[in-house]
N, C-alpha and C positions, 0 to 999 in steps of 0.2 A: 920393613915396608910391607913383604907381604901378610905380616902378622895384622897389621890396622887395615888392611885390605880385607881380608877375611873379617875382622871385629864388624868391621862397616859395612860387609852384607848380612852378617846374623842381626844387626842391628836394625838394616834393612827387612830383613824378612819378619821381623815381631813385626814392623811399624804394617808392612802391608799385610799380616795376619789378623789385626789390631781394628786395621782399616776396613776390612774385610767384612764388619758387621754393622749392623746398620744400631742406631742411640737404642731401638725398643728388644732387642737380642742385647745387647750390652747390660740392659738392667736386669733382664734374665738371669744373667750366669751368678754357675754358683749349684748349692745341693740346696735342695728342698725334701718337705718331709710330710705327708701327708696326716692330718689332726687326726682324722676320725680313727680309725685302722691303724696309731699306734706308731707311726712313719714307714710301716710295714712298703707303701707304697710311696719310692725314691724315681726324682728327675732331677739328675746331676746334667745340668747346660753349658756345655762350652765350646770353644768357641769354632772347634769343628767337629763335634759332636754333640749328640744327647746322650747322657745311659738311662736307660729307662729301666728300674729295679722294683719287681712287686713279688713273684712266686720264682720268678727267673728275671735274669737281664739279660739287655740288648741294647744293641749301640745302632742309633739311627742319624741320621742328616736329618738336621731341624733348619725351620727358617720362623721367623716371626715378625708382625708387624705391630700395630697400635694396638690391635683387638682380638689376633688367632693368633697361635702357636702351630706350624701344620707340622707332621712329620709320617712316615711310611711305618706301619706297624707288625711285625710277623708274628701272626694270632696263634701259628702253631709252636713245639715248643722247637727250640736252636736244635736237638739231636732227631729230629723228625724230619720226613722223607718228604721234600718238595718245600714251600713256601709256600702261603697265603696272606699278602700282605693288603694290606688295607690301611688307606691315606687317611688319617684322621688331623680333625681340625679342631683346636680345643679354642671358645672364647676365653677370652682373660681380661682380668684387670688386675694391677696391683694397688696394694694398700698407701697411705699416702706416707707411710716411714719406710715404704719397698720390702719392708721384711715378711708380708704374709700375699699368698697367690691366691687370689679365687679366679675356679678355673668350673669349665662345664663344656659337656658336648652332649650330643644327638646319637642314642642308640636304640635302633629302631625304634623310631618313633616317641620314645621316652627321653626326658632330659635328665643330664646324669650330672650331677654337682659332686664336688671333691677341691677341699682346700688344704693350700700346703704351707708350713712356715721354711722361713731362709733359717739356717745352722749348718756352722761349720761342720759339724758332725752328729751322730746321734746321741751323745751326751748333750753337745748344748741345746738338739732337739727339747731333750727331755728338762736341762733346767727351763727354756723359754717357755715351753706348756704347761709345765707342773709352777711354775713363778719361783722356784725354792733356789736358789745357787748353791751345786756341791762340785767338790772337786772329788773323783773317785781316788782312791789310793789305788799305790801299785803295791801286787807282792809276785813274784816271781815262781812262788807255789801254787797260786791259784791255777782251779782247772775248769774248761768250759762245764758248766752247769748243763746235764745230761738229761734233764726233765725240761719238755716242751715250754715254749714260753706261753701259752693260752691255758695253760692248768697253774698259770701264779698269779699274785696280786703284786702291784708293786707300789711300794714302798718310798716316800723319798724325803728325804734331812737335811737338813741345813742351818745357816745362823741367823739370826735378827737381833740386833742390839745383844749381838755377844749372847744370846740365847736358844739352844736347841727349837728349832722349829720343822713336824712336818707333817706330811699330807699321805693320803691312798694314791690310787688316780684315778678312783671316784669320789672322794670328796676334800673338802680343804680342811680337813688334820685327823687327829688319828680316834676321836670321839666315838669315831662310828666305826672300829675297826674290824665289829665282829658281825656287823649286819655288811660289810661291804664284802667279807670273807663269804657268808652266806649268797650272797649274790650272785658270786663267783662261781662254787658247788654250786649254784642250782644251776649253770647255763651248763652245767657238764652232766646232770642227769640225763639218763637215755631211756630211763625206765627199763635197761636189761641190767639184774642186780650182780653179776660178775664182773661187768664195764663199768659200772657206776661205784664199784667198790675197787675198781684199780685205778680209777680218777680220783678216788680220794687220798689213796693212796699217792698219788703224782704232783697233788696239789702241793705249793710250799710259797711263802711269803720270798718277791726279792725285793732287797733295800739298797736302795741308792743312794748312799751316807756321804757328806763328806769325812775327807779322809782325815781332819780333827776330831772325828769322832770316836770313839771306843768303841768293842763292840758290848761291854756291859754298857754304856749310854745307850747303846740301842737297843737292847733288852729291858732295859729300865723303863724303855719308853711303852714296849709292844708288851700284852699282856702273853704267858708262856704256854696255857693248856686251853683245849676248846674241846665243848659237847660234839660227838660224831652224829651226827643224824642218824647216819648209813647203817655206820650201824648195828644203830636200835630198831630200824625198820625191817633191816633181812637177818637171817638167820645164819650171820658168818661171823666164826673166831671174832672174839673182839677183844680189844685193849684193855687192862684191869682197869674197874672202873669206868667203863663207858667212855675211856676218855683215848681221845687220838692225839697223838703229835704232831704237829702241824709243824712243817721242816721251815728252817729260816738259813736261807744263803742270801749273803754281803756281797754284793757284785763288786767286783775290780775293773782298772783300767783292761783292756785288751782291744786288738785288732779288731776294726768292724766289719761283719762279717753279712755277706747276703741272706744270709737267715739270721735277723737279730734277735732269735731267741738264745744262740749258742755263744752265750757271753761268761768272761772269768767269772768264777762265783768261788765259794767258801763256807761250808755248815756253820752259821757259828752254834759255838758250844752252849746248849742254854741247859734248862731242866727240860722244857719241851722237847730238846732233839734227845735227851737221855729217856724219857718214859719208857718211848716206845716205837721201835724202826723196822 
């Protein structure tokens, strides 16, 4: 008796946890991922809390109606001495399939836009923005990839009528894969030739495959040696041949982590990763 006594207040307590939010918080909840910046910038909603995830996280009391999102923000970081919080009120609206947030607020005086998609996680983040469906493989050797995630391009694979299909995540397939590599080195030039040659050094392609894939299919796909700019422009040791190695690591499943650069990866083994490291 008192076993369904107890059932019937936990049962109780979801309904009024449940109750507890008003229809336009209800379509809230859930993880979201910001487009522009990579998902870099996370609003996980539930149903008594926010997490708010972008350089750091923090958990706030949110409320929301047809048109705001309000919640208490602390501008400083969590291991810093005092608070300064500041009530921010973001407009919204959502898409009419509920899957994408466009959001915006008022910072001093300027308006600030930033849109988010709904995903279960930051995988399926990345197949709903790249459009490609992969399922990542697991291997239990892989280790987080120890080079920044803003010195890589990424990569990503998938099928289409049974057919290897894929894209950068600047452009839709892989055509353009050395002028989008270039794109990449140029936003890391700083014009000091010491820094600019250990950013090359740091650069490396990651590939978001599904796990039907090989990795000579994905070798096959990406071409394996590229001209160094850097350098033929300074006057530092170079690769025989003018030529750099350009690393390629396989990303794996693993835990998702508040820095989503530090994800399982894997060298694979090509001619490129042998020239020269």
């Amino acid at each position: 008796m008192k076993k369904h006594i107890y059932i019937l207040i936990f049962i109780t307590g979801l309904l009024l946890i449940s109750c507890g939010q008003n229809k336009y918080e209800k379509q809230l909840n859930g993880n979201w991922y910001e487009i522009k910046n990579d998902g870099i910038t996370r609003l996980n909603f539930k149903t008594d809390s926010l997490i708010i995830t972008d350089l750091r996280t923090q958990v706030v009391e949110w409320t929301a109606d047809k048109s705001k999102i309000e919640f208490d923000y602390n501008l400083l970081f969590p291991d810093s001495l005092g608070k300064k919080i500041k009530k921010t009120t973001l407009q919204y609206h959502l898409s009419s399939k509920k899957d994408t947030l466009f959001t915006k607020f008022i910072e001093t005086q300027k308006e600030i836009k930033f849109n988010l998609i709904r995903a279960d996680n930051y995988i399926d983040y990345l197949n709903k923005k790249s459009g490609i469906k992969f399922e990542l493989p697991n291997d239990s050797k892989s280790e987080p990839v120890n080079l920044d995630n803003e010195y890589s391009l990424k990569i990503f694979m998938g099928f289409s009528n049974n057919k290897i299909i894929g894209k950068t995540e600047l452009s839709n397939n892989l055509n353009n894969l050395e002028s989008d590599i270039k794109t990449i080195k140029d936003n890391l030039i700083t014009g000091r030739p010491e820094q600019d040659v250990r950013n090359e050094f740091r650069f490396h392609l990651r590939v978001f495959a599904d796990k039907k894939i090989s990795d000579s299919m994905i070798t096959k796909s990406l071409p394996i040696t590229f001209k160094s700019d850097i350098f033929k422009i300074y006057d530092y040791p170079r690769p025989p041949n003018d030529t750099l190695s350009i690393k390629i690591y396989r990303i794996y499943q693993s835990e998702e982590k508040e820095n989503l650069g530090f994800m399982n990866g894997k060298k694979i083994k090509t001619i490129a990763n042998t020239v020269y490291n």
